[in-house]
C-alpha positions in Angstrom: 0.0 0.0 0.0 2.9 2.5 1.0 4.1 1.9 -2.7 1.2 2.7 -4.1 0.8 5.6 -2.8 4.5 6.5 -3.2 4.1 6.0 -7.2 1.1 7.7 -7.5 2.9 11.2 -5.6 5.8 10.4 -8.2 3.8 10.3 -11.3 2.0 14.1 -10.8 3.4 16.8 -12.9 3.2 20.0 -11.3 1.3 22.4 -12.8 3.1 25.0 -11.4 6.5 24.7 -13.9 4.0 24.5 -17.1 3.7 27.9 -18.1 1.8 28.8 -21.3 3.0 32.5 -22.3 -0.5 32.6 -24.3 -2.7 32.4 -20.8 -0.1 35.0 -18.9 -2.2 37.8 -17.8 0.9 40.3 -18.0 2.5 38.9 -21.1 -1.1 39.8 -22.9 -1.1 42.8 -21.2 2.6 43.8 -22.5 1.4 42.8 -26.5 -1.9 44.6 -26.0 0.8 47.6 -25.1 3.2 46.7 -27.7 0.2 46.2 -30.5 -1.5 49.8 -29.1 1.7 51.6 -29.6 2.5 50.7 -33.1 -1.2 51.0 -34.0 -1.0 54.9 -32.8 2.1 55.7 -34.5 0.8 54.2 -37.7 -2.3 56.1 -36.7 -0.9 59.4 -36.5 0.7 58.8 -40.2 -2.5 58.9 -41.4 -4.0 62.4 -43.8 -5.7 64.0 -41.4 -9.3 62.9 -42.6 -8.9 59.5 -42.0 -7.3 60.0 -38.4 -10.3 62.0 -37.3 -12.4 58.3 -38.4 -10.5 56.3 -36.9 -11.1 56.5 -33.0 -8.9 55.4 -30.0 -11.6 52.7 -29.4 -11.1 50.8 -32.8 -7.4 51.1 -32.7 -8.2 49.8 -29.0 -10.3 46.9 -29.9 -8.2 46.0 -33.4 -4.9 45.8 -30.7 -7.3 43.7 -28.9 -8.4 41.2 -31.5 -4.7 40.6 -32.7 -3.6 39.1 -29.3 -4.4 36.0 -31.1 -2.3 35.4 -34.7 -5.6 33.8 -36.1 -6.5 37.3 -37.7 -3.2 37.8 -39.3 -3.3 34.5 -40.9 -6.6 35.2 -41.7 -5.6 39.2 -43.3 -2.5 37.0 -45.0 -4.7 34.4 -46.2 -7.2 37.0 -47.9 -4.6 38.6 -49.6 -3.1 35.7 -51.4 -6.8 35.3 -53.0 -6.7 38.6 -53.4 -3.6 37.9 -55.7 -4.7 34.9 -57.3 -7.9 36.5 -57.8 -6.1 39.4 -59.4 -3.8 37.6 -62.1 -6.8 35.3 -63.4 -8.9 38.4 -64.1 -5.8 39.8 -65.8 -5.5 36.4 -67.7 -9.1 36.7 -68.7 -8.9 40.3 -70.0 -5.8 39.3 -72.0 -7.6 36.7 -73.4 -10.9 38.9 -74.3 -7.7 41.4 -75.9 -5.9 38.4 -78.1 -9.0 37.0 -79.5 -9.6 40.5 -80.4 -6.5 40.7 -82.2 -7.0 37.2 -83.8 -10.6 37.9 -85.5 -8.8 41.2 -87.0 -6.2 39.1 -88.4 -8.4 36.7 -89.5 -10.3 39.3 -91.9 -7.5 40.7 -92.9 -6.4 37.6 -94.3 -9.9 36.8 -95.9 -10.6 40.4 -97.1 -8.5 41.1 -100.1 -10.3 44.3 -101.1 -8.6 47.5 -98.8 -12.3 49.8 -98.3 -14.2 46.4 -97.5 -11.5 45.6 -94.7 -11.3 49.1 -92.9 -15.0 49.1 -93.1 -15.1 45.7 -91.4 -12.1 46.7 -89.4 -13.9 49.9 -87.9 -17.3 47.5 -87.0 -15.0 44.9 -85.1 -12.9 48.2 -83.5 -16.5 49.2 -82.7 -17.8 45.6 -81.6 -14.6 44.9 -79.6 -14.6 48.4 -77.6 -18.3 47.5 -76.4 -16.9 43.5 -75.6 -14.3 44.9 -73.8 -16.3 47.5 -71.8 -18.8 44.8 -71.0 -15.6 42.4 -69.8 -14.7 45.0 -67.3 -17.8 45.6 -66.2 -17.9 42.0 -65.1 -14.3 41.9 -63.9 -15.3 45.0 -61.4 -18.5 43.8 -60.4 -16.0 40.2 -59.3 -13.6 42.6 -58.0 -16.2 44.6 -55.8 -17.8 41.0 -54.7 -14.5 40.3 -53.5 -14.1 42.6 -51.2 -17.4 42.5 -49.7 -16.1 38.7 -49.3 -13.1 39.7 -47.5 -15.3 42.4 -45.4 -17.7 40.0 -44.4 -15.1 37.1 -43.3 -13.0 39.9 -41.3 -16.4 41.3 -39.4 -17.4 37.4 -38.4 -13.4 37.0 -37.6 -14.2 40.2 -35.0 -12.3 42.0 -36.4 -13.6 46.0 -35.6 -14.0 47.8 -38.3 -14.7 45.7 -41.0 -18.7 45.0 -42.2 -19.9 44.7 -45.9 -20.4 48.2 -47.2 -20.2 50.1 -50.8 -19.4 53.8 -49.1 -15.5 54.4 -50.4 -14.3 56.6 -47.2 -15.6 53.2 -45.5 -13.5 51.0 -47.9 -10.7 53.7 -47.5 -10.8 53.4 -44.0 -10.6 49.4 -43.8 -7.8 49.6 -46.3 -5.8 51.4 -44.0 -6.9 48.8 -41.1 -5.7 46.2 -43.5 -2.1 48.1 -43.8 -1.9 48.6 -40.1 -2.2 44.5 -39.9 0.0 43.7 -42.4 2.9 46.1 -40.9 1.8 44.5 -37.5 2.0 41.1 -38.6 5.9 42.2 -39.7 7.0 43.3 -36.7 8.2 40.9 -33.8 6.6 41.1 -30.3 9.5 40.1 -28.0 7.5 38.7 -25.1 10.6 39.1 -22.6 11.0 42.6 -22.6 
């Protein structure tokens, strides 16, 4: 019985010596700090305009919800859609562009007589300038869907400051959130200092 009870006090770890840095009250306390600061210089770069919309309390509660890394892999995440997203609409205008180029080549190799061709030429110029307005009409409309994507994943991340919205100074203003997280997510928090 003695031994029993002498393994069982031998196999306890103590909690005591486990320390996660991530439950510290003062090592949050010192990020919050460390987050704050930077967020207020970056602040006080800002035009005028945009620092007047841009309260203590956001900066406050955006210092607050990056405690946690899970928002800048979520910002860092977005952005690499954003990228992707960005080179296949690029990719599809081209296209729209060469097959453009292709049907005038095509005519001029059909069309022998030179009035017939710039008549036909100045119909397709005509025809391809409405195409192409249409094309980025559609590529803006995916472009603006986009970013009410990224808006609306931010806002159900907590993020303060972001919700789906068409105002610009709104968009403007969540850019400039966006920049502050990115140069944030550069910088290293040195948790012993």
């Amino acid at each position: 019985m003695e031994n029993q009870t002498n393994l069982e006090e031998k196999s306890e770890v103590p909690t005591s010596t486990v320390t996660d840095p991530f439950s510290n009250q003062e090592y949050l306390q010192r990020k919050l700090y460390f987050l704050l600061e930077h967020l207020k210089k970056m602040h006080s770069d800002l035009p005028e305009q945009y620092q007047m919309r841009i309260s203590y309390d956001l900066l406050a509660g955006l210092a607050n919800s990056l405690l946690n890394d899970t928002i800048f892999e979520i910002v860092k995440g977005l952005m690499e859609i954003q990228h992707v997203t960005e080179a296949h609409l690029m990719q599809v205008r081209e296209k729209v562009e060469n097959d453009h180029q292709l049907e005038v080549k095509q005519w001029e190799s059909k069309i022998q007589d030179p009035e017939e061709l710039e008549h036909i030429i100045a119909l397709m110029k005509i025809k391809h300038g409405k195409n192409m307005k249409e094309t980025d009409m559609k590529l803006v409309l995916h472009l603006d869907q986009k970013v009410k994507d990224q808006q609306s994943t931010l806002e159900k991340a907590g993020v303060p400051g972001f919700y789906v919205t068409d105002n610009p100074k709104e968009i403007n203003i969540q850019m400039y959130l966006l920049d502050f997280i990115l140069r944030l997510s550069r910088i290293k928090f040195e948790s012993n200092k």
